[in-house]
N, C-alpha and C positions, 0 to 999 in steps of 0.2 A: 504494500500500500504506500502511496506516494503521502512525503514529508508535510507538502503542502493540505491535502485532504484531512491528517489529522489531524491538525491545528486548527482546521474550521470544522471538527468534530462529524467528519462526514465517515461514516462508516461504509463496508460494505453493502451492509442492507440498503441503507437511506440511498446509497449510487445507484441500485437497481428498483427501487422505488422511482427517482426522480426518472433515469432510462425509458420507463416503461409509460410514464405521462407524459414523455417528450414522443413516446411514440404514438403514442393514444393524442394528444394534440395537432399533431403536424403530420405523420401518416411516416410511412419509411421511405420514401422516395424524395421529400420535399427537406430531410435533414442534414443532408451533405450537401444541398442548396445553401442552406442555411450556417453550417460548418463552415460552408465555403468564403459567405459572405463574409461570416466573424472573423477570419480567418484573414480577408484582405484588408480589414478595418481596424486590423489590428496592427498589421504590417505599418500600411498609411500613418498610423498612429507612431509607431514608433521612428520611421522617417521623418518624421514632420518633429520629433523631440532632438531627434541628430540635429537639423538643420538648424536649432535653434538653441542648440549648446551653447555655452559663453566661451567655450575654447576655439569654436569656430569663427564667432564675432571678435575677437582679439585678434585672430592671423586674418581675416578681413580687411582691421584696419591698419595693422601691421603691413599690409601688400598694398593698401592703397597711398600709404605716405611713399 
């Protein structure tokens, strides 16, 4: 069981509880749509936090003088 799940007290059982109302919600076909999506919005999320590092705005203006 992963580090992260025990810390938010998520057990085995409760994982195949919530599983099975993501499946009973969205059907099995529309959640790897949805994986997918989370999945690029996450990406986008974490590029957009790169580009606005403060190490990067320092050799910005560093290359601009």
């Amino acid at each position: 069981m992963s580090t992260s799940l025990l810390i938010m007290g998520i057990g085995g059982q409760e994982l195949i509880v919530i599983v099975v109302i993501l499946l009973l919600l969205f059907g099995g076909k529309k959640i790897p749509e949805l994986m997918r999506g989370l999945g690029k919005g996450v990406k986008e999320f974490k590029d957009g936090q790169k580009e606005d590092s403060p190490t990067e705005k320092k050799t910005e203006v560093e290359d601009n003088k």
